[in-house]
VEXROVO-871776 format. One record per residue: residue number from 0; chain; x, y, z of N, C-alpha, C, O in turn. Coordinates in steps of 0.05 Angstrom, whole numbers. Example, Ala and Ser with C-alpha at 12.3 -4.5 7.8 and 13.67 -1.06 7.14 Angstrom:
<rs>
R  num  cadena      nX      nY      nZ     caX     caY     caZ      cX      cY      cZ      oX      oY      oZ
R    0       A     264    -114     156     246     -90     156     264     -66     156     285     -66     169
R    1       A     257     -45     142     273     -21     143     258       1     157     268      23     161
</rs>
This chain:
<rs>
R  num  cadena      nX      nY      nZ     caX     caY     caZ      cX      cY      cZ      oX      oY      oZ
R    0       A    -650    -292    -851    -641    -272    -831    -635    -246    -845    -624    -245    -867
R    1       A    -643    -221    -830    -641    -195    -842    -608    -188    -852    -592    -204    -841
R    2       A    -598    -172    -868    -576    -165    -864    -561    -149    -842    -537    -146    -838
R    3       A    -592    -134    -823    -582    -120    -795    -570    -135    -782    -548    -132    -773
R    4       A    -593    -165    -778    -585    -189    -756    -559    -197    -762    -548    -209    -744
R    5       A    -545    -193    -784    -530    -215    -789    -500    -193    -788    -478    -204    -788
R    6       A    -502    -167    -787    -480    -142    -784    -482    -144    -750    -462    -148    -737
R    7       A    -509    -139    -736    -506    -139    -706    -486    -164    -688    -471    -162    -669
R    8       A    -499    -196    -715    -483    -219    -696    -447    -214    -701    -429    -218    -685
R    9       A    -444    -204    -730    -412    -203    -731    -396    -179    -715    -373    -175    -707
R   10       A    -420    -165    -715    -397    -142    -688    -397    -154    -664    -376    -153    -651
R   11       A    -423    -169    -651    -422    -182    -627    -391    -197    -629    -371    -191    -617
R   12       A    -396    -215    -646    -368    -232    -649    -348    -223    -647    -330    -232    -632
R   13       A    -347    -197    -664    -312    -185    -656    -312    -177    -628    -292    -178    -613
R   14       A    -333    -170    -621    -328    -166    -591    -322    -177    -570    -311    -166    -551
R   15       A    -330    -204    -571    -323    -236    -564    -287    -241    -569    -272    -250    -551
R   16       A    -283    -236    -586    -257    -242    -601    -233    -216    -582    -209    -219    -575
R   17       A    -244    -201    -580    -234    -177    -572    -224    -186    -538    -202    -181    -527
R   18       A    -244    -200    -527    -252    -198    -494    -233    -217    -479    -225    -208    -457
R   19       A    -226    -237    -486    -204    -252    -488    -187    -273    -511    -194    -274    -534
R   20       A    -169    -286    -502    -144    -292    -531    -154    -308    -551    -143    -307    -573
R   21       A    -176    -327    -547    -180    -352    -564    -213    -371    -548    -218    -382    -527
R   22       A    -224    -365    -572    -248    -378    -568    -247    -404    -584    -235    -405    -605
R   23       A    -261    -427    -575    -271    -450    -593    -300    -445    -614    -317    -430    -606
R   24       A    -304    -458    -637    -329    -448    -653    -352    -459    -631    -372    -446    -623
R   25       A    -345    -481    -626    -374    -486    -600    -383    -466    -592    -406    -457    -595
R   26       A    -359    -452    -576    -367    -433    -541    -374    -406    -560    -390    -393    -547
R   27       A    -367    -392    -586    -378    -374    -596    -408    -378    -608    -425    -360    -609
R   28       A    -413    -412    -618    -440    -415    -634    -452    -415    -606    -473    -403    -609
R   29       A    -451    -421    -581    -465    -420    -563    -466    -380    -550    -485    -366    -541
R   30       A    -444    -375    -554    -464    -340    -539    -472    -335    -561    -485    -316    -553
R   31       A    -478    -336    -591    -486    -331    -607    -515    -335    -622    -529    -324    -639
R   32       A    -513    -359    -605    -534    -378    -602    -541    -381    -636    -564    -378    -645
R   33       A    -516    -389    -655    -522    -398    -678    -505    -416    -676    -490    -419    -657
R   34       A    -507    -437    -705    -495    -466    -708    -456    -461    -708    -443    -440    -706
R   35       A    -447    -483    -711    -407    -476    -727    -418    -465    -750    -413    -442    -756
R   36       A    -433    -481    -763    -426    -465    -797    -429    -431    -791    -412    -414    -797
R   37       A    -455    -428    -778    -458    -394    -786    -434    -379    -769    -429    -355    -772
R   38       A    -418    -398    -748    -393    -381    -739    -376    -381    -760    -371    -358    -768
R   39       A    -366    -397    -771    -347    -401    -789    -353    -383    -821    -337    -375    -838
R   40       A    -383    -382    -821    -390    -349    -841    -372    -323    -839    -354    -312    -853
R   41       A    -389    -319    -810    -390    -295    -797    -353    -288    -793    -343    -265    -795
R   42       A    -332    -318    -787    -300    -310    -788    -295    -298    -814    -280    -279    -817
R   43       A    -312    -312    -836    -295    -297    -863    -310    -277    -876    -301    -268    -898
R   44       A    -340    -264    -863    -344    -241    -859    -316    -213    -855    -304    -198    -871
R   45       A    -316    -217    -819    -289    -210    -801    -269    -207    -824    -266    -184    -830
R   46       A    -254    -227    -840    -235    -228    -851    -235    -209    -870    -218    -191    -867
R   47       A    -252    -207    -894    -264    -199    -911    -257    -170    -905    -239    -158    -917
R   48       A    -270    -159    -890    -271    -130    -874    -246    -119    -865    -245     -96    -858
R   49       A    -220    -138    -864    -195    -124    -858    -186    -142    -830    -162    -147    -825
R   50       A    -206    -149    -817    -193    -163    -791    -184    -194    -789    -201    -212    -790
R   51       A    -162    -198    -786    -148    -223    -787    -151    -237    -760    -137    -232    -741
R   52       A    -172    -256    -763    -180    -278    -752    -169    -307    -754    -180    -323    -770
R   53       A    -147    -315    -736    -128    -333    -737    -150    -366    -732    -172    -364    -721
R   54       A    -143    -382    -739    -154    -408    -735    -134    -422    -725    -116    -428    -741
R   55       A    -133    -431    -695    -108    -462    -690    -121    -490    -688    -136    -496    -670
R   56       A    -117    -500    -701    -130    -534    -697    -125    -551    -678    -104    -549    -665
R   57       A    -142    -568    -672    -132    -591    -648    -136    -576    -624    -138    -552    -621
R   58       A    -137    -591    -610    -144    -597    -578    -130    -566    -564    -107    -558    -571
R   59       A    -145    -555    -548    -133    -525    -548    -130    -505    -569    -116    -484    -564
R   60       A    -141    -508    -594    -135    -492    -608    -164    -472    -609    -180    -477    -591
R   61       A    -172    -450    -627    -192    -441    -629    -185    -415    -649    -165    -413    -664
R   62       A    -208    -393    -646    -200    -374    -666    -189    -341    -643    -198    -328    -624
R   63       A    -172    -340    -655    -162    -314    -642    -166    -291    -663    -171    -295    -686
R   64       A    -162    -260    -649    -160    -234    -665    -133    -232    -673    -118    -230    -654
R   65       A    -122    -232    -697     -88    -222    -693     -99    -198    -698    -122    -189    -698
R   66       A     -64    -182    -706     -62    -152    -704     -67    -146    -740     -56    -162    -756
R   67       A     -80    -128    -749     -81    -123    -773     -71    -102    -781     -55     -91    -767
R   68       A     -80     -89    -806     -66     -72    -821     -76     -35    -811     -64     -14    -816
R   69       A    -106     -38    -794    -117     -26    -778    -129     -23    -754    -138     -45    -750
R   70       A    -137      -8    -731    -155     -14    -720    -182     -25    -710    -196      -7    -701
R   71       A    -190     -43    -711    -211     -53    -710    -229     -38    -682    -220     -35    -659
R   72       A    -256     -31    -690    -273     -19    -676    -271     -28    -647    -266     -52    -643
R   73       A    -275     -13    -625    -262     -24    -590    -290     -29    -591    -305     -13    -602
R   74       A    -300     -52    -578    -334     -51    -571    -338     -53    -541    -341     -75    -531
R   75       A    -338     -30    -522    -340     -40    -498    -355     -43    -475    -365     -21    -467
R   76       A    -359     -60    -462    -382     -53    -450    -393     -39    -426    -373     -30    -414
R   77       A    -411     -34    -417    -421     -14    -395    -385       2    -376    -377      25    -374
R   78       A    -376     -15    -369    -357     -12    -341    -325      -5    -358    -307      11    -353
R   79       A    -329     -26    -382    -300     -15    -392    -304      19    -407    -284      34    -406
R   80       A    -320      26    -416    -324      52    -424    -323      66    -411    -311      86    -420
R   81       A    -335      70    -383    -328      93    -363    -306      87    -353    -299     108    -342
R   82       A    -286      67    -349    -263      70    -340    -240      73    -368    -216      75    -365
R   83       A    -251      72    -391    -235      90    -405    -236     121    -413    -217     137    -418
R   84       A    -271     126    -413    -267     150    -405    -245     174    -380    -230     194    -383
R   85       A    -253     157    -358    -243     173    -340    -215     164    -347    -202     185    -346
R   86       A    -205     152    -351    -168     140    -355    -160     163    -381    -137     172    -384
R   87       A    -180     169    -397    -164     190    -419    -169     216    -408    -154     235    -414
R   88       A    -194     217    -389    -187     248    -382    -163     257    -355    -156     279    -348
R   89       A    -155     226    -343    -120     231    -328    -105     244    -354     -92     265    -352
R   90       A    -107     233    -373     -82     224    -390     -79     248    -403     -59     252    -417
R   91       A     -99     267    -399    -103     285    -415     -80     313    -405     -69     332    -416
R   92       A     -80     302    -380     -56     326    -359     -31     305    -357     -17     306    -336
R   93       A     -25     288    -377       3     266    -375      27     291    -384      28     314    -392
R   94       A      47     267    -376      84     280    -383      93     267    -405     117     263    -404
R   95       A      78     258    -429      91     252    -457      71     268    -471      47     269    -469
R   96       A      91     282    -488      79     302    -502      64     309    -532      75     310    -554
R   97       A      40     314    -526      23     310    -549      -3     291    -540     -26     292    -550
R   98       A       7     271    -517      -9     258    -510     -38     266    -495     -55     249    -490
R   99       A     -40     287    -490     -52     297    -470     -77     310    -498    -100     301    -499
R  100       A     -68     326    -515     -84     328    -540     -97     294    -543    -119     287    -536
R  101       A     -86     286    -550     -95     257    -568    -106     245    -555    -113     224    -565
R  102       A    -116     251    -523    -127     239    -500    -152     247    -508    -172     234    -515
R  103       A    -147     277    -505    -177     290    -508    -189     282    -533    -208     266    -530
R  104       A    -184     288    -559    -185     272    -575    -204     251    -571    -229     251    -572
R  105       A    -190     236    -566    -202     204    -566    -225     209    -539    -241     190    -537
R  106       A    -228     226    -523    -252     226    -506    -275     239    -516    -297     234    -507
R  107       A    -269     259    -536    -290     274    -548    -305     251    -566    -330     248    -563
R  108       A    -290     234    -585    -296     208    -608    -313     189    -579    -337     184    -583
R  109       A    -304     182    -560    -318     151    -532    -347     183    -527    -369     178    -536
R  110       A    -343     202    -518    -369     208    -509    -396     220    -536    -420     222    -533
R  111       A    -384     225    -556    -402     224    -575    -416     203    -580    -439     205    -588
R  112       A    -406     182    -575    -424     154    -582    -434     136    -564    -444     114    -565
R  113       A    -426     159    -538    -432     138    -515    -462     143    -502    -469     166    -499
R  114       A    -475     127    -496    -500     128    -484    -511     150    -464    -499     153    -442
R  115       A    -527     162    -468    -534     175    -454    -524     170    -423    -508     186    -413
R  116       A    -533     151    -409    -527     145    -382    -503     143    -380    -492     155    -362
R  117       A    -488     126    -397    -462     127    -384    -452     150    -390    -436     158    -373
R  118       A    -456     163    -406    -440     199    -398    -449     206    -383    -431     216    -369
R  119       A    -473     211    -370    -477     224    -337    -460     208    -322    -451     221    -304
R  120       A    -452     183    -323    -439     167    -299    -413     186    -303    -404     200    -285
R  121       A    -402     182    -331    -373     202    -326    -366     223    -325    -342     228    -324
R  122       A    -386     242    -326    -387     270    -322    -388     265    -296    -369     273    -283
R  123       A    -403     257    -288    -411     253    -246    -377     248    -240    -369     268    -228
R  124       A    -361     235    -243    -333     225    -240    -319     248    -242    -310     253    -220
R  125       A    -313     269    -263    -296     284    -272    -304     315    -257    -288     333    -251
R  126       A    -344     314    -252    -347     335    -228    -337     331    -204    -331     350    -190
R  127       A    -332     300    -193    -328     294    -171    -301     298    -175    -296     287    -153
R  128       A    -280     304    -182    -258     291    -177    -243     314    -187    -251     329    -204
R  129       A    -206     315    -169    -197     336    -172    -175     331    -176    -168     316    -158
R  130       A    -146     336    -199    -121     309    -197     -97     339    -189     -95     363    -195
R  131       A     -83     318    -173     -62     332    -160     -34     328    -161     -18     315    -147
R  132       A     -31     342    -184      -3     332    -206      15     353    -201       7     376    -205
R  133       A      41     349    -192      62     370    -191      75     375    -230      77     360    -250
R  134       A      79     392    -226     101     403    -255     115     376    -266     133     365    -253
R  135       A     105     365    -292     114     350    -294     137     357    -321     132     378    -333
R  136       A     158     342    -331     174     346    -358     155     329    -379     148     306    -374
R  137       A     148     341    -399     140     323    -436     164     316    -445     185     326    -450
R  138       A     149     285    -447     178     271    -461     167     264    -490     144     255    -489
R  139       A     178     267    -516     166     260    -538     160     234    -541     177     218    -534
R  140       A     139     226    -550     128     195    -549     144     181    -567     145     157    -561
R  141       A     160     189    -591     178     174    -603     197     165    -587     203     141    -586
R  142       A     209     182    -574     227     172    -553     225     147    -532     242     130    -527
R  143       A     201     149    -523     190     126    -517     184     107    -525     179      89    -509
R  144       A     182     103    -548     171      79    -564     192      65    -576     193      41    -578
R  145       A     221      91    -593     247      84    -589     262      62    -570     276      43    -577
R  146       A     255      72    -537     271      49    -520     251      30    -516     260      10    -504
R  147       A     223      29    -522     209       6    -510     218     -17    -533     218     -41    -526
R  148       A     223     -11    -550     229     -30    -571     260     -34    -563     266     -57    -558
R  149       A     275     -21    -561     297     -29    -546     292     -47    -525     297     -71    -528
R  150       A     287     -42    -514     288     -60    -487     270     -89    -491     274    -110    -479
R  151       A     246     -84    -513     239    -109    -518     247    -131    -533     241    -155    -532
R  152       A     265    -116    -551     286    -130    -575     312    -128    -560     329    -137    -575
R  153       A     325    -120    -535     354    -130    -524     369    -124    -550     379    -140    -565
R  154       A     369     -89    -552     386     -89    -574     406     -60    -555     397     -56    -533
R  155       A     423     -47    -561     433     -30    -555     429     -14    -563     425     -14    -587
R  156       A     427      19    -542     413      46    -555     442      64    -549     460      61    -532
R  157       A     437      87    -571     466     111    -565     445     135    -567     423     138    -578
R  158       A     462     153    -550     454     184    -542     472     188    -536     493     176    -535
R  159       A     462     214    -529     482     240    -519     468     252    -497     447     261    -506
R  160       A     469     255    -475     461     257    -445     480     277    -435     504     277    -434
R  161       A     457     298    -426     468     317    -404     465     305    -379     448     290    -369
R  162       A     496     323    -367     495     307    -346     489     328    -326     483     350    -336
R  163       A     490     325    -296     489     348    -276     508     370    -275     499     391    -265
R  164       A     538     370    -284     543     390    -291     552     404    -317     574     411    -325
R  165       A     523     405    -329     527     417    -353     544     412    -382     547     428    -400
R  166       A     548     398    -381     562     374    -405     553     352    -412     547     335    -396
R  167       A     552     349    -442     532     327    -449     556     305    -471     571     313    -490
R  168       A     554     281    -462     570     263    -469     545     238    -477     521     234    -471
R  169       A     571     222    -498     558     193    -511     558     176    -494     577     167    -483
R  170       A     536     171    -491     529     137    -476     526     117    -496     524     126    -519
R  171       A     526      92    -495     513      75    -506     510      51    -482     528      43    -468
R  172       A     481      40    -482     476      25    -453     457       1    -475     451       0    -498
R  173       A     453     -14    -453     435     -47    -459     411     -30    -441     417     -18    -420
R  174       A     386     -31    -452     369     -14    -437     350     -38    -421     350     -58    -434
R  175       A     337     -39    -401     322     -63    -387     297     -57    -383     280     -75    -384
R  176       A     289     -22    -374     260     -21    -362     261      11    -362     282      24    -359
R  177       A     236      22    -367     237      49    -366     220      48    -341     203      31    -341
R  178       A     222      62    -321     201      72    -306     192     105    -292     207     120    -280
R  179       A     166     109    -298     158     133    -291     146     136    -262     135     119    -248
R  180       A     153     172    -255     147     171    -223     120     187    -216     110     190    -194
R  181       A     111     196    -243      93     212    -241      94     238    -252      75     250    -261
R  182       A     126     251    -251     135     278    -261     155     274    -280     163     292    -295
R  183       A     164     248    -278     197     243    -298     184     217    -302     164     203    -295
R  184       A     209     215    -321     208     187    -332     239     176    -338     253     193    -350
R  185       A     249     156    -332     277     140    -325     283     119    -336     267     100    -331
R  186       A     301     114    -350     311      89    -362     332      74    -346     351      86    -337
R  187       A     329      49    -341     349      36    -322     373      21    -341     368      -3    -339
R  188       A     383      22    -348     400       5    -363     439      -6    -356     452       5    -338
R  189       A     449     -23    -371     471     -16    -369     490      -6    -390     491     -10    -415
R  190       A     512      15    -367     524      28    -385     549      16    -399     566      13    -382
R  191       A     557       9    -424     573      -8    -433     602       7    -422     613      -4    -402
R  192       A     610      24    -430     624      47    -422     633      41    -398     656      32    -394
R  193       A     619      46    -380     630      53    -344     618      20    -327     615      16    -303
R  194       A     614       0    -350     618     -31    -339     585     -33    -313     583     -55    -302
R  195       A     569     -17    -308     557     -16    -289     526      -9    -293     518      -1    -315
R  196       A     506     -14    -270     475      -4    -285     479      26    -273     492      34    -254
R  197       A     464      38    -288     450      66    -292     418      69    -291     397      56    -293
R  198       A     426      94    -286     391     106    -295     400     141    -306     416     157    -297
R  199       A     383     142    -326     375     161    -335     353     181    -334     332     171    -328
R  200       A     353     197    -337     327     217    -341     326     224    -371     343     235    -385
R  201       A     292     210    -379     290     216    -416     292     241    -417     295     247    -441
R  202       A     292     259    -405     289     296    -407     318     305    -420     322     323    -437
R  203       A     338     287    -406     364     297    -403     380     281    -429     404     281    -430
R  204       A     364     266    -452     371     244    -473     369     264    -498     348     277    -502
R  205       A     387     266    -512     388     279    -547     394     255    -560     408     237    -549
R  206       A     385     254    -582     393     241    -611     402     214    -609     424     202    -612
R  207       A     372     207    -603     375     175    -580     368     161    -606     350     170    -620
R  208       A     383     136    -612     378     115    -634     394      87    -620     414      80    -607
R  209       A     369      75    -634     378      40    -626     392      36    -647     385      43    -670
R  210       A     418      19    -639     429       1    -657     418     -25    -668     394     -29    -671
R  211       A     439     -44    -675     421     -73    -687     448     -90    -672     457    -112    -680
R  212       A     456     -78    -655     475     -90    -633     457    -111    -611     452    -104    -588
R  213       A     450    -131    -618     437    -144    -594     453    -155    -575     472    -169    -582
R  214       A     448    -151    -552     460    -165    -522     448    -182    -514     425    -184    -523
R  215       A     456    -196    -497     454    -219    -474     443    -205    -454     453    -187    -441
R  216       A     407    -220    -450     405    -206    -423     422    -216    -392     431    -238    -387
R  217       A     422    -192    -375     441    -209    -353     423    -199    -332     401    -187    -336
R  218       A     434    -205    -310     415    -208    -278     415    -178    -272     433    -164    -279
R  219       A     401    -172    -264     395    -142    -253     374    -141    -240     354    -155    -237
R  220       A     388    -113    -229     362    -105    -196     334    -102    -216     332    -101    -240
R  221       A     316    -103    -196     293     -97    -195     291     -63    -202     299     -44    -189
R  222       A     277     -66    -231     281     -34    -241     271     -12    -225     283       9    -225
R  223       A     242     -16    -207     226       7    -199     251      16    -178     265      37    -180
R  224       A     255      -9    -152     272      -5    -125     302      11    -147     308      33    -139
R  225       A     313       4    -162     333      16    -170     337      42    -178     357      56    -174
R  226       A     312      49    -190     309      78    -202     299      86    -181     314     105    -177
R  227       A     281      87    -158     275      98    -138     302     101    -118     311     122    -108
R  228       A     309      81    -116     347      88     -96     362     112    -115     375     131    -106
R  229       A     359     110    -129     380     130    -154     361     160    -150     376     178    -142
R  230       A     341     166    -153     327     187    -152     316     199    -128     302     219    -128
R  231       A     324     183    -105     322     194     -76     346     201     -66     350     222     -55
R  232       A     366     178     -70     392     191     -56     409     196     -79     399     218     -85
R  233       A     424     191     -95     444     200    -116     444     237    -127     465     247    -134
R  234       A     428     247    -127     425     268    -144     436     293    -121     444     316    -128
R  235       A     433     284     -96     433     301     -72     457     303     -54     473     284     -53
R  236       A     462     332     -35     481     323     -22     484     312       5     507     305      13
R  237       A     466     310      19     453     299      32     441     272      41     417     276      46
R  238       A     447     252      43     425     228      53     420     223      79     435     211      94
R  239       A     391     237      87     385     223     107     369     189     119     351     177     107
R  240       A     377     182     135     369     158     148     351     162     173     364     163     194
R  241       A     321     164     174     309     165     193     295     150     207     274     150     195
R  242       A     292     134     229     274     112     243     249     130     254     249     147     272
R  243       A     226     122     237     200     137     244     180     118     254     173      98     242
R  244       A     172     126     281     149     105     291     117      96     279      97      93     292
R  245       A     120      93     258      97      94     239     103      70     224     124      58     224
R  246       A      81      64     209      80      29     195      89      44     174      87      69     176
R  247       A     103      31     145     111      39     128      90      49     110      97      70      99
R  248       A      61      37     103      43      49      90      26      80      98      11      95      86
R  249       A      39      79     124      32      98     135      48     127     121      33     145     113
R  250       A      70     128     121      91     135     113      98     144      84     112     164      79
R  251       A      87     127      66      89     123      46      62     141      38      57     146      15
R  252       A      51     146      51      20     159      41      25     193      41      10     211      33
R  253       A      53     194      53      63     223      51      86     234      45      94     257      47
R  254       A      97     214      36     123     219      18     116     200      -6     114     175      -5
R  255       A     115     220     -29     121     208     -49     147     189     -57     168     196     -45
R  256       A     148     173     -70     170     154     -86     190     165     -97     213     156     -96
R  257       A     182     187    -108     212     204    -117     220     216     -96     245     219     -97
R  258       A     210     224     -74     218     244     -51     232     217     -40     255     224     -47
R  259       A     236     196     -31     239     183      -5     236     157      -5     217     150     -19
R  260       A     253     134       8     247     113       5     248     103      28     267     108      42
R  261       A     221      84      40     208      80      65     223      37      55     224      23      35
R  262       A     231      35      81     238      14      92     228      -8     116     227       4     137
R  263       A     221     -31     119     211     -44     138     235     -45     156     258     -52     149
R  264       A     225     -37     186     237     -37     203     229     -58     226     232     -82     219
R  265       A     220     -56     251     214     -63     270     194     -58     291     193     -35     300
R  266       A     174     -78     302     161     -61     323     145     -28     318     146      -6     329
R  267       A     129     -40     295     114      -8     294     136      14     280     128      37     276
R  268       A     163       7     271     180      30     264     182      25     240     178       2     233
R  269       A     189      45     218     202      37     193     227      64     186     228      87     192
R  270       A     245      47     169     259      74     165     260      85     137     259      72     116
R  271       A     263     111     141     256     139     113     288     134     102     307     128     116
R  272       A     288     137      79     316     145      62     306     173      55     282     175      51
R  273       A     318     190      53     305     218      28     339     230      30     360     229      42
R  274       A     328     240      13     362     262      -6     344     288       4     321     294       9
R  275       A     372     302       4     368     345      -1     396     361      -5     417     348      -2
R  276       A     396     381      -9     414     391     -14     420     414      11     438     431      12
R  277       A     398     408      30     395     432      50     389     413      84     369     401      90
R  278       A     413     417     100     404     394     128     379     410     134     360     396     141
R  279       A     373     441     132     349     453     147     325     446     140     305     448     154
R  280       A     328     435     110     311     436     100     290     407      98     266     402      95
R  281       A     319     389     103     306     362     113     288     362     135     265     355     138
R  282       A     312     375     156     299     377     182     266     377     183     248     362     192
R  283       A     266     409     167     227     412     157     223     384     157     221     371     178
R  284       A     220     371     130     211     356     126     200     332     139     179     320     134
R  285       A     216     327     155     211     300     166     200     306     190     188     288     201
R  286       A     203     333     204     190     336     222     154     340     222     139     332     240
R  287       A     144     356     197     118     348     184     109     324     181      86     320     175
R  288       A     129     303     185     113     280     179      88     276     209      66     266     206
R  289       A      96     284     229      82     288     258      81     257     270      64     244     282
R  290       A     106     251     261     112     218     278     137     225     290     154     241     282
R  291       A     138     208     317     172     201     329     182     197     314     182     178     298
R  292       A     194     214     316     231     215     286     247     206     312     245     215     335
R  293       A     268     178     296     293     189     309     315     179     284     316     160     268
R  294       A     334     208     291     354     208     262     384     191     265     407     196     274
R  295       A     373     174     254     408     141     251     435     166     233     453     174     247
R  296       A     432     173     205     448     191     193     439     212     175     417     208     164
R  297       A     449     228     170     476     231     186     475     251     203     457     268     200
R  298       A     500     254     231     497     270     251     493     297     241     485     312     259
R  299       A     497     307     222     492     334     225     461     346     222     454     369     223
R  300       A     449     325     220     422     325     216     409     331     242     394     351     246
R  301       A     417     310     263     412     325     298     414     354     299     397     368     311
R  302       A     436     362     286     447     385     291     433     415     281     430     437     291
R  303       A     423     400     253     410     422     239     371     419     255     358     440     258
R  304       A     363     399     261     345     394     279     348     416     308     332     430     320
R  305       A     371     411     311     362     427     341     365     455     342     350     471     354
R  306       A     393     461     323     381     491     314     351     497     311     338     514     323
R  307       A     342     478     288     310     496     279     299     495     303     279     510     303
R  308       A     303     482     329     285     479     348     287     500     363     267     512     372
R  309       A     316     510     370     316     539     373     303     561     372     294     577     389
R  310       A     301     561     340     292     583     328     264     583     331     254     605     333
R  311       A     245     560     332     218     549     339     213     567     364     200     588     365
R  312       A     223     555     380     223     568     415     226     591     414     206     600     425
R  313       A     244     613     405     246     636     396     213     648     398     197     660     413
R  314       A     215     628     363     193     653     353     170     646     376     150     659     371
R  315       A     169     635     390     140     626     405     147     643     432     132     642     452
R  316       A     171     659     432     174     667     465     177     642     488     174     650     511
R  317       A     180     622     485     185     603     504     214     596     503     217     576     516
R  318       A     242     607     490     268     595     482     278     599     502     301     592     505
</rs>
């Protein structure tokens, strides 16, 4: 066998190895359509080259990719390449910073080598398509990678956090889940300090370091519903409560997750949570939605409603 044949079957293989956790030498000598021995070559080929190819014995066992000392070449095929294309050219307008470089980057490296056809498929995608991203904050990717390891090691993190009015104080929290809304990004944790869970905004975090303090994980809300309650109503002075005659997906297709939190209700209804700092300004809002509103709290919300309705009638000459 040529030395081409025998470089083409060991990249096939890593590619195999790559595609899911653990193959048997059978089920590889069979897509390979060579014997065990020449699989068991071709692993200490793989090895040889830098990539650590694990062996488990016995019944369920087989050979897996571990993680090595580098990247091993991505080999992918027709469908995973255009959806990584198009996924780095989102990523390229992301809210962690630097990332958006290193996106492009890595799309300039996928379309240099990518087939003729499938770059017309993703150019066709990126002409077609238009993304509709409000002002988002860059959060430094160390920062992120800081609490993900936190939160995956249950160790305790300290900062210094500004707060809303302008004063920045030490936290130290058990961190559980970061989650992003699209424009921010939020850490849910608890605060050792004030006995209770939190959420944070990474924007609002200085001179954030994990300890080697490990905790006990304990029961806690559901991170997304938590940081979404905290970033709709908490920040505001205002909470409104609205029963809108619309299904909740309905609903949800026009208020974003940070704006508002939609509830299953009854009979075709669901109800809106949203924060403001302005009753008039709610008022707007929910009246754009162009469904039967009716407003549960709070009353001054009627109030600021029927004013604008006033002023509506006014300007139309019908008041």
């Amino acid at each position: 066998m040529t030395v081409e044949a025998t470089t083409e079957r060991v990249l096939r293989m890593l590619a195999l190895l790559q595609r899911r956790p653990s193959w048997t030498a059978t089920e590889l000598a069979a897509e390979l359509g060579v014997t065990d021995r020449s699989v068991r070559r071709d692993v200490e080929r793989l090895r040889a080259l830098g990539y650590p190819v694990h062996a488990s014995p016995g019944v369920g066992g087989g050979y897996q990719l571990g993680a090595g000392t580098r990247l091993p070449p991505l080999l992918l095929d027709d469908e995973e390449a255009i959806a990584t294309a198009v996924s780095l050219r989102l990523a390229s307008g992301g809210t962690v910073a630097g990332a958006g470089e290193a996106a492009l980057r890595a799309l300039a490296k996928l379309d240099q080598v990518m087939p003729p056809r499938l770059r017309a498929e993703v150019r066709a995608v990126h002409g077609a398509t238009e993304t509709l991203v409000g002002p988002g904050v860059e959060i430094d990717p160390e920062l992120l990678v800081t609490l993900a390891r936190a939160c995956r090691d249950a160790v305790r993190v300290r900062f210094r956090y500004a707060g809303r009015d302008g004063g920045e104080y030490e936290r130290t929290v058990e961190p559980v889940r970061m989650v992003a809304t699209g424009r921010r990004w939020y850490l849910m944790a608890w605060d050792v300090d004030r006995d209770d869970w939190r959420t944070f905004r990474l924007d609002r975090m200085r001179e954030v370091a994990a300890t080697t303090w490990r905790f006990r994980a304990r029961e806690h809300p559901d991170p997304v519903a938590y940081v979404q309650r905290s970033v709709t109503a908490a920040p505001y002075r205002y909470l409104a409560r609205v029963r809108v005659h619309a299904r909740p997906d309905q609903v949800r297709e026009l208020v974003p997750p940070q704006v508002g939190r939609v509830e299953d209700d009854r009979d075709g209804w669901c109800v809106l949570v949203v924060g403001g700092e302005d009753l008039e300004w709610l008022a707007v809002h929910v009246a754009r939605l162009r469904f039967e509103v009716e407003v549960l709290e709070p009353p001054e919300l009627r109030e600021a409603a029927a004013l604008l309705a006033r002023r509506l009638a006014a300007m139309t000459g019908t008041g």
